[in-house]
C-alpha positions as CSV (number, residue, x, y, z in Angstrom):
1,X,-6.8,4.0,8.4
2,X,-3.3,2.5,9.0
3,X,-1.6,1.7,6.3
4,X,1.4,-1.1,6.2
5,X,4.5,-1.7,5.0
6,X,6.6,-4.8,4.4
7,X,10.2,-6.1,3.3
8,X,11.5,-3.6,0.5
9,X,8.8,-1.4,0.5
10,X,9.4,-0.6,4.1
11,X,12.7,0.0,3.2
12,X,12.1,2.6,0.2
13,X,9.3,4.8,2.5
14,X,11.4,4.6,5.8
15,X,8.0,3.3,8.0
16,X,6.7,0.0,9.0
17,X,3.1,1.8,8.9
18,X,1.0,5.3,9.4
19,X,-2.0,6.3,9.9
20,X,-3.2,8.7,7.7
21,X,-6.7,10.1,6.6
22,X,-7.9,9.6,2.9
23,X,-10.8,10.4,0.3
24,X,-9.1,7.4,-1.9
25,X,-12.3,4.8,-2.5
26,X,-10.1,2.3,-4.0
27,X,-6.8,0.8,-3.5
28,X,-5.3,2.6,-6.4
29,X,-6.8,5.9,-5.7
30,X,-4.9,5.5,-1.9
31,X,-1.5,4.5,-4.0
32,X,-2.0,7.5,-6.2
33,X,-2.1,10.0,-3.3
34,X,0.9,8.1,-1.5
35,X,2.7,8.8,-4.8
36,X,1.4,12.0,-4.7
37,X,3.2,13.4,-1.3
38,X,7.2,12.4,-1.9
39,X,9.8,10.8,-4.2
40,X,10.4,7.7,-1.7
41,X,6.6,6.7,-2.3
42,X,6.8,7.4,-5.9
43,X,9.7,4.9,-5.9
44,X,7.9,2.4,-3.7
45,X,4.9,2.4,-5.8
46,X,6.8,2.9,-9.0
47,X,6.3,-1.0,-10.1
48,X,2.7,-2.2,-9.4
49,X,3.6,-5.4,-10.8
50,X,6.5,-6.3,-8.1
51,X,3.7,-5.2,-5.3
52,X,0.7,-7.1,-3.6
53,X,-1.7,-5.4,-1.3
54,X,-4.1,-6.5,1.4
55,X,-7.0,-4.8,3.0
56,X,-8.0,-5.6,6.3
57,X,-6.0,-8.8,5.7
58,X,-7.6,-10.0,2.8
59,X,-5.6,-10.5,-0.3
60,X,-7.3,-8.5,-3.2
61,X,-6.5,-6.5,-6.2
62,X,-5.5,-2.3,-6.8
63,X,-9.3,-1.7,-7.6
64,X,-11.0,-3.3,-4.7
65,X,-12.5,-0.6,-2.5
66,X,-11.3,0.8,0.6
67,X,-14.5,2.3,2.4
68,X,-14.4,1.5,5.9
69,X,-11.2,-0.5,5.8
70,X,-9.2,-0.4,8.9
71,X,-5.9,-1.5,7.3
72,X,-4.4,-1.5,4.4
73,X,-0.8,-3.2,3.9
74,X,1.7,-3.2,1.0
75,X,4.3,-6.5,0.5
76,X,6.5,-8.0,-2.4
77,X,4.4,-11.4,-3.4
78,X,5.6,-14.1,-1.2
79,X,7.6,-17.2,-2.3
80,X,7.5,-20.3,-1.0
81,X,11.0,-22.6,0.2
C-alpha cells in the first residue's frame, strides 16, 4: 500500500509517501509499526490529536480498517481562510 504524507508530517519523516508492505488491520496498528522503525516517525506520530488520516481518500478515524486499502495518507486537520 502507499502510504502519504503531508505539510509537517512530511517534514518530520523526510518522504512525501512509500510504499511499504504491512500486517497492520487497522489504521492504528499501521501507525504503531511506523513508530515502531525510527525516531522521525515516532516524532511524527507522537501527537495523534494534531493528526488526521485518510484511507483511499476517505476521511475516517485511527480504528477504521485498512484491508485492501490502496492508500493511506497522513495530514494536520485543515483550516479554512
Amino acid at each position: 500500500m502507499d502510504v502519504l504524507y503531508f505539510a509537517w508530517v512530511r517534514e518530520r519523516i523526510g518522504l512525501p509517501k512509500e510504499r511499504i508492505e504491512t500486517q497492520a488491520a487497522t489504521v492504528a496498528d499501521l501507525i504503531a509499526e511506523l513508530k515502531a522503525r525510527e525516531a522521525r516517525y515516532e516524532a511524527a506520530f507522537a501527537d495523534l490529536s494534531a493528526l488526521r488520516v485518510a484511507v483511499d481518500q476517505e476521511l475516517t478515524d485511527f480504528d477504521a480498517s485498512i484491508a485492501g486499502a490502496r492508500e493511506v495518507a497522513f495530514f494536520p486537520p485543515m483550516t479554512g481562510g
